[in-house]
C-alpha positions as CSV (number, residue, x, y, z in Angstrom):
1,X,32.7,159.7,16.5
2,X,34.8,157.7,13.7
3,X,36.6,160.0,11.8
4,X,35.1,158.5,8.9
5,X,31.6,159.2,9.8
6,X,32.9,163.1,10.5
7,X,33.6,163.2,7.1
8,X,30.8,161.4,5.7
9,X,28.8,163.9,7.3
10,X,30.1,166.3,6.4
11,X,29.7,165.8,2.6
12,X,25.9,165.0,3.4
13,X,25.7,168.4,5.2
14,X,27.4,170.4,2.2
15,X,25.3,168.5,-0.3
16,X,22.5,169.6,1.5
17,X,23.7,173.1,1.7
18,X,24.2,173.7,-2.1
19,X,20.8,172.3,-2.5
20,X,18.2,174.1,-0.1
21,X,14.9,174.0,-0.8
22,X,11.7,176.5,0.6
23,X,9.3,175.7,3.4
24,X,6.7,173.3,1.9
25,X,8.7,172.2,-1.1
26,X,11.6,170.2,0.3
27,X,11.2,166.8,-1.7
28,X,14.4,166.7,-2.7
29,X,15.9,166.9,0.9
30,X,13.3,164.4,2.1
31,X,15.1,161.9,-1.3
32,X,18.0,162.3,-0.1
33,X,17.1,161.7,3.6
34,X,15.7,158.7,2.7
35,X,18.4,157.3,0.6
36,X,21.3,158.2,3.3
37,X,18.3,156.0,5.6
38,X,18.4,153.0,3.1
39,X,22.2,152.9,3.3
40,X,22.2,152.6,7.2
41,X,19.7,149.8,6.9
42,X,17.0,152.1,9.2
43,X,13.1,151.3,7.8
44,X,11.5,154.7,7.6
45,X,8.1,156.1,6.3
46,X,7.8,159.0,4.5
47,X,5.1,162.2,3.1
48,X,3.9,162.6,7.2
49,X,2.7,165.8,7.1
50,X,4.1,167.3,3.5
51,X,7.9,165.5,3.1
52,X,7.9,164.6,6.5
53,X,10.0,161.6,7.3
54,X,9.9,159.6,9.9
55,X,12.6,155.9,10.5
56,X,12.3,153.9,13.4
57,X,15.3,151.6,15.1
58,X,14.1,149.4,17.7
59,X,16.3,147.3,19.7
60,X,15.7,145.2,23.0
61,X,12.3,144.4,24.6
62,X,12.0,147.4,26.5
63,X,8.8,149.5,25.8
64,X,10.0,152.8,26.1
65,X,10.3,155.1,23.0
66,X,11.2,158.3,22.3
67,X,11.3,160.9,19.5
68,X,14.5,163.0,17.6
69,X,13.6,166.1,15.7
70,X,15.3,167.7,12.9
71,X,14.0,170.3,10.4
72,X,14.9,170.4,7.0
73,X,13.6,173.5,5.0
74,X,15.8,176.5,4.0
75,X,14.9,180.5,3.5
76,X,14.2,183.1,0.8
77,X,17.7,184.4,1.6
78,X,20.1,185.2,-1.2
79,X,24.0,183.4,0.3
80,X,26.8,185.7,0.4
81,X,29.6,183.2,1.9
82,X,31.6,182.4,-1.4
83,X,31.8,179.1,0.2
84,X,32.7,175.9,-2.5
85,X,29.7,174.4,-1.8
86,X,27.3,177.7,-1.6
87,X,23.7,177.5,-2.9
88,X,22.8,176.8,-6.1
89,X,19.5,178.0,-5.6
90,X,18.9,181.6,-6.5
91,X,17.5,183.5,-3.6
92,X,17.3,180.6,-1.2
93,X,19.8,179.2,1.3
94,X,20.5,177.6,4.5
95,X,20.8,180.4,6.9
96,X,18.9,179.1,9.5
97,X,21.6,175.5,10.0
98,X,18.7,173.0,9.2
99,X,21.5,171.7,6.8
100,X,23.4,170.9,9.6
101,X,20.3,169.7,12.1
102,X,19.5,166.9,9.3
103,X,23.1,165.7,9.2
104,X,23.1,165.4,12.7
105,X,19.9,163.6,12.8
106,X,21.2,161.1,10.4
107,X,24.4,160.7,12.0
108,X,22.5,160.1,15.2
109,X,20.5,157.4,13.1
110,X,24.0,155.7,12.2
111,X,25.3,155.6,15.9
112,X,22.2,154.2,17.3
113,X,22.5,151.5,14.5
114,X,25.8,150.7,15.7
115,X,25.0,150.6,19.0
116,X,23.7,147.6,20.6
117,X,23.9,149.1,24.4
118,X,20.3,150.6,24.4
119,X,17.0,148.8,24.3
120,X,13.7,150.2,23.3
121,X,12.7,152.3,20.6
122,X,13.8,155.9,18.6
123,X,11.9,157.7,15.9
124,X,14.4,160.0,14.2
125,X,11.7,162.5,12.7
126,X,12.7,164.9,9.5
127,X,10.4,167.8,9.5
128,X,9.5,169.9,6.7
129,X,8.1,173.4,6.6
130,X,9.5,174.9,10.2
131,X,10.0,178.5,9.4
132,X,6.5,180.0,9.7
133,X,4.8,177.3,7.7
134,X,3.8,174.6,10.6
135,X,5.6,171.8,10.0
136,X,5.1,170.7,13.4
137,X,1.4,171.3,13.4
138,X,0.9,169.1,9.9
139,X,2.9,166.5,11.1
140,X,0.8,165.7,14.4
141,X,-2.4,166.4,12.2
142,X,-1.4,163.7,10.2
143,X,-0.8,161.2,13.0
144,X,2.1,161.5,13.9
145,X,2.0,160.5,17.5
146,X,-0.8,157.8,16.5
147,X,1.7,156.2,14.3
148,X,4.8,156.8,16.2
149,X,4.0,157.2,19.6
150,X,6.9,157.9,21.3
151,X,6.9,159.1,25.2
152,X,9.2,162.1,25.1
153,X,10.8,164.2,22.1
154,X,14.1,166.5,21.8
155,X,15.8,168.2,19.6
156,X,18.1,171.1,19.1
157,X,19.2,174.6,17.1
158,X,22.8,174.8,16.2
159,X,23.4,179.0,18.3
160,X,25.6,181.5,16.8
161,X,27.6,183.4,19.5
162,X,27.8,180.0,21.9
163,X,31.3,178.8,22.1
164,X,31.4,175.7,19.2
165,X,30.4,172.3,20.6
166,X,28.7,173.7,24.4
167,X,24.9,172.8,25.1
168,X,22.7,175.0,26.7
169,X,20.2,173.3,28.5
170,X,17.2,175.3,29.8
171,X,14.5,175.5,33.0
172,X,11.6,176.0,31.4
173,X,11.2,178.9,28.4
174,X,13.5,178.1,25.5
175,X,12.5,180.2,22.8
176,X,9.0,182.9,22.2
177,X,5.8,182.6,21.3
178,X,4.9,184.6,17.6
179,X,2.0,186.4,16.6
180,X,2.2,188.1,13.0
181,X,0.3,192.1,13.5
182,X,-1.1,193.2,10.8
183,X,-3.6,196.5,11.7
184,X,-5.7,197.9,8.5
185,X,-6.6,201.6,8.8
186,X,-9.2,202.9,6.6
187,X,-10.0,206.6,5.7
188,X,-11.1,208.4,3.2
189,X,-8.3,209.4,0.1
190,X,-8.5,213.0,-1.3
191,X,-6.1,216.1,-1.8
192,X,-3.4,216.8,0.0
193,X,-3.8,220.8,-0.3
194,X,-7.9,220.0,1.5
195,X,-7.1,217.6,4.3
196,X,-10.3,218.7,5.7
197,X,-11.9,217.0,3.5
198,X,-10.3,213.8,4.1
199,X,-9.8,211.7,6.8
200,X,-6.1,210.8,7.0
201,X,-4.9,207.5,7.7
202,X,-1.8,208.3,7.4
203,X,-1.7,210.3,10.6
204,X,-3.9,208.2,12.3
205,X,-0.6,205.4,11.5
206,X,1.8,207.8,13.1
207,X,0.2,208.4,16.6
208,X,-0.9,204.1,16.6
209,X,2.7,203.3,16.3
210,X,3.6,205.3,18.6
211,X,0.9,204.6,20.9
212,X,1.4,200.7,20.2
213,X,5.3,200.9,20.7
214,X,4.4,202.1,24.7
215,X,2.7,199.0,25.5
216,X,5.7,196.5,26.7
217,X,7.4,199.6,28.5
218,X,4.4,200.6,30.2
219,X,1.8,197.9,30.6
220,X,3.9,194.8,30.6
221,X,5.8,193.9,34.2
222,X,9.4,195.0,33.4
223,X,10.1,191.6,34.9
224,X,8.6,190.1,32.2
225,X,9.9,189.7,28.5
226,X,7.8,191.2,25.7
227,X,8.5,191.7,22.1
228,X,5.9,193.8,19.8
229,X,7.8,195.5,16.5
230,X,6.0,197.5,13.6
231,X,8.2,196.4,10.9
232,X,6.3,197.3,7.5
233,X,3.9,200.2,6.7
234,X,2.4,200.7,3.5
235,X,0.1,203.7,2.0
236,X,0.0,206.1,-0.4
237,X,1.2,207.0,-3.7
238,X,1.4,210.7,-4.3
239,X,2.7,213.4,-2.7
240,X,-0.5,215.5,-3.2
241,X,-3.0,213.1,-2.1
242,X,-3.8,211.7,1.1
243,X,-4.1,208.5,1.2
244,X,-7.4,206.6,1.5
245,X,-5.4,203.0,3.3
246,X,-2.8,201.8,5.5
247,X,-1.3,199.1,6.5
248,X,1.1,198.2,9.4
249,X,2.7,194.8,10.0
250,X,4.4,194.0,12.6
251,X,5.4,191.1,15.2
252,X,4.7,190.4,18.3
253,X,6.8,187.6,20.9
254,X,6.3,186.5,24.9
255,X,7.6,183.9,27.0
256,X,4.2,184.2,28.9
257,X,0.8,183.5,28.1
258,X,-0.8,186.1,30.6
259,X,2.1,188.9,28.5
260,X,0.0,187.8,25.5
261,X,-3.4,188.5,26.7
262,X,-1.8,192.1,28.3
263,X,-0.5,192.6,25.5
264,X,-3.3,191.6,23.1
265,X,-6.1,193.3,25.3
266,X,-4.1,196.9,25.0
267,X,-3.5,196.5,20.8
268,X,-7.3,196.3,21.1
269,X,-7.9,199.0,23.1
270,X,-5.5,201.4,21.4
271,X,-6.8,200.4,17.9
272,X,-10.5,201.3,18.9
273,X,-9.3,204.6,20.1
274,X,-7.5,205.8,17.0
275,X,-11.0,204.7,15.5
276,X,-12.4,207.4,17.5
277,X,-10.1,210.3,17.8
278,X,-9.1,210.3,13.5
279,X,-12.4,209.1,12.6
280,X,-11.1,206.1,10.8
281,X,-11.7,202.9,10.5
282,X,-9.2,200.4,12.2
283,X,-8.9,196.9,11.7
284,X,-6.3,194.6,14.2
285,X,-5.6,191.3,12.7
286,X,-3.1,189.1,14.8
287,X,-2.5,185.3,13.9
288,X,-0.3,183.8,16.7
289,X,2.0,181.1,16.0
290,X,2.2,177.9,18.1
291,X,3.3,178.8,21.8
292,X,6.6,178.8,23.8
293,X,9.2,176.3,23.5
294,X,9.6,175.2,27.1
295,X,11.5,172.1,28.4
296,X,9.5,169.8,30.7
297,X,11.9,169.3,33.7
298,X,12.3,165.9,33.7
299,X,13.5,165.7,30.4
300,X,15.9,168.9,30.6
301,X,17.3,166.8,33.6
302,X,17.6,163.8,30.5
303,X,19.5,167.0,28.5
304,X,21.9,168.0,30.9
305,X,23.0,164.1,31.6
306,X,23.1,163.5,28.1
307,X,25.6,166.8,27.7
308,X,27.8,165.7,30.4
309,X,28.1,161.7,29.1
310,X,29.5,163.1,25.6
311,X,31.5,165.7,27.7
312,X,30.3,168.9,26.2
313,X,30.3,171.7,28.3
314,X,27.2,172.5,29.6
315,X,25.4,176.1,29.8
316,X,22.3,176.6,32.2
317,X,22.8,180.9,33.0
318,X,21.0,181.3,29.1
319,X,18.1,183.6,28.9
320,X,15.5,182.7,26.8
321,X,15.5,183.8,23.2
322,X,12.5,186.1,21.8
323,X,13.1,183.7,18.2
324,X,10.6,181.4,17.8
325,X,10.6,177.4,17.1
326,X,7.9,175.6,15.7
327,X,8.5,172.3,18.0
328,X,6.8,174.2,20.5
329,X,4.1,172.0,19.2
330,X,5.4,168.9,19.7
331,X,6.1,169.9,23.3
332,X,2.2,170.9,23.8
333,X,1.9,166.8,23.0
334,X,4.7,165.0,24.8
335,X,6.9,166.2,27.5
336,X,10.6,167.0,26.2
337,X,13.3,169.5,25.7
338,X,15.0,171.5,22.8
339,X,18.5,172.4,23.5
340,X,21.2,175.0,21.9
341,X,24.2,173.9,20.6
342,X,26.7,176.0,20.3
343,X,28.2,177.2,16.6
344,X,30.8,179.3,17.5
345,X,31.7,182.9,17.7
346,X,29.1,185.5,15.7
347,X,30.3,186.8,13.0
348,X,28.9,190.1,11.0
349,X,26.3,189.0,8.7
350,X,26.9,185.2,9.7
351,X,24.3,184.8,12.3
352,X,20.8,182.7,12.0
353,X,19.0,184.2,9.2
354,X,22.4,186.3,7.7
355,X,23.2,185.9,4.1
356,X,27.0,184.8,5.5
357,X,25.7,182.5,8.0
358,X,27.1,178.7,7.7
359,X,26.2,175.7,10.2
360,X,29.4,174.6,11.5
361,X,30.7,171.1,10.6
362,X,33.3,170.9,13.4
363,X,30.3,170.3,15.4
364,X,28.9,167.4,13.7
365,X,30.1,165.2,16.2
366,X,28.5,166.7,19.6
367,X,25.4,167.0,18.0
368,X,25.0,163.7,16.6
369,X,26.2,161.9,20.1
370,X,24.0,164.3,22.1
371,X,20.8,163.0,20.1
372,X,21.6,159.8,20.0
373,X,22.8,159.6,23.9
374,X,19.6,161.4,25.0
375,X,17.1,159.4,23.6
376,X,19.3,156.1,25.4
377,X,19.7,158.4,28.3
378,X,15.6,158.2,28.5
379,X,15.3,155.1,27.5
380,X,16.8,154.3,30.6
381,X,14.9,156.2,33.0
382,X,11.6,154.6,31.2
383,X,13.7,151.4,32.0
384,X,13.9,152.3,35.6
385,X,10.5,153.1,36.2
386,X,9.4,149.6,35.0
């Protein structure tokens, strides 16, 4: 890469740093997406989904097509870096690198343009609203592969604790599948001093969670990978009275679908027993989020050759990670693959979702010529079907 374009990334990156904005409200990210667009000459359409962006280069007569992801929207994090160009947002920041993800994309955008060896066509698509709020999922409601209908679709998360600059390239399973717990557990509230004449939820939360928290280590195959964590529990608010609600949230995460249904089958079962045995009532409600992030193998192979042609080190002995990524739902569409690049070592309180975290700019440059030689490395297979 140009030194120059380094650098001019960079400033876009920490602009975009100092100026994060929450899931859903990023309409001053998608501006200046859109103006950094206009300045490489690349025609683009915008409010896809929410602020969704989408530009499109074309070049050549060759039909082929593919799709570039990055994600845009920052968290409810308060920063703690001291860095010049920290947030100036109260409470929100880029912890998660999506800073850094739409630099790249854009730089990617600007190499392409320069670069007449390619023929076909490459969406670079800037998606709002990835952490939690289904970005993915409004962007394909609103047409997004109608309107742009590309053939495959990659992208990648910048990964803390990965030696700065190496791809990891998976086999199938990437990242989790999420479902949100939340179990309700009604009683009935009176004094503390006459438990029998309540019935106690409170209790009745104590032997669930621990009755839950045996499920992966005793009814999922310890081959297998299962998350489920009671994080929050809320009830009561006297010492002398038993309460008459509570409620437990938690998360649950699988790499397998037939984990899920093990795992979902026994939170029923368990709940419908503390029914019975504490004489309450008990309420599961579990909203699962949009699947596992798994590469298609073809288009890891496209990953890996992409990797070595910018001469990156390349990682393929990566387990999966139990995080989850919201283009899982682009990859229930089109075939394609999501990579990890890596940000360096892992710092206290510096990695994904830390209030010290920062997306490292040193690898602006492999990130940028990954995207950009992938989608040419496809094009080229498409090329060699025809």
């Amino acid at each position: 890469m140009p030194p120059e374009l380094h650098k001019k990334l960079t400033a876009w990156r920490r602009h975009l740093h100092a100026h994060p904005e929450l899931s859903l409200q990023e309409k001053g990210t998608a501006a200046f997406v859109q103006e950094r667009l206009a300045e490489l000459g690349i025609p683009f359409e915008t409010n896809i989904g929410g602020h969704g962006v989408v530009a499109t280069l074309t070049r050549g007569t060759a039909a082929g097509r593919v799709g570039l992801r990055a994600d845009m929207d920052a968290l409810p994090i308060t920063e703690d870096t001291g860095l010049s160009y920290a947030s100036t947002t109260p409470g929100v920041m880029h912890a998660c690198g999506h800073d850094g993800h739409t630099a790249s994309l854009l730089g990617a955008a600007a190499l392409l343009a320069a670069d007449t060896d390619w023929s076909g066509t490459v969406d670079f698509i800037f998606q709002p609203a990835e952490e939690g709020f289904g970005g993915s999922r409004a962007m394909v409601a609103a047409g997004l592969f109608e309107r742009f209908p590309v053939d495959r679709v990659f992208g990648f998360h910048n990964w803390p604790g990965l030696e700065a600059g190496t791809i990891a390239v998976h086999d199938g399973a990437v990242m989790a599948s999420g479902g949100r717990i939340t179990i309700t557990i009604e009683g009935h509230a009176g004094h503390a001093g006459m438990p029998h004449l309540t019935r106690d939820p409170v209790m009745a939360a104590g032997h669930l969670i621990v009755a839950m928290q045996s499920i992966v280590s005793r009814s999922v195959d310890p081959l297998d990978t299962a998350v489920l964590s009671l994080s929050a529990i809320e009830g009561g608010t006297a010492a002398n009275q038993i309460a008459g609600k509570v409620v437990i949230r938690g998360t649950l995460r699988h790499h397998r679908n037939h984990v899920k249904d093990i795992i979902l089958a026994r939170i029923g079962e368990i709940c419908a027993g503390i029914a019975t045995s504490f004489d309450v009532k008990v309420t599961p409600d579990i909203v699962m989020g949009v699947g596992v992030t798994a590469n298609t193998p073809d288009e890891a192979g496209f990953a890996r050759i992409a990797a070595e042609k910018v001469r990156a080190p390349v990682r393929r002995d990566l387990a999966p990670s139990m995080a989850g990524e919201d283009f899982a739902f682009y990859l229930q569409q089109r075939p394609g693959a999501f990579v990890w690049i890596g940000n360096g070592p892992l710092r206290d309180g510096a990695e994904l979702h830390g209030p010290r975290y920062d997306f490292n700019d040193a690898i602006l440059p492999v990130a940028s010529h990954w995207m950009a030689e992938v989608a040419k490395t496809a094009l080229s297979a498409n090329e060699d079907v025809a």
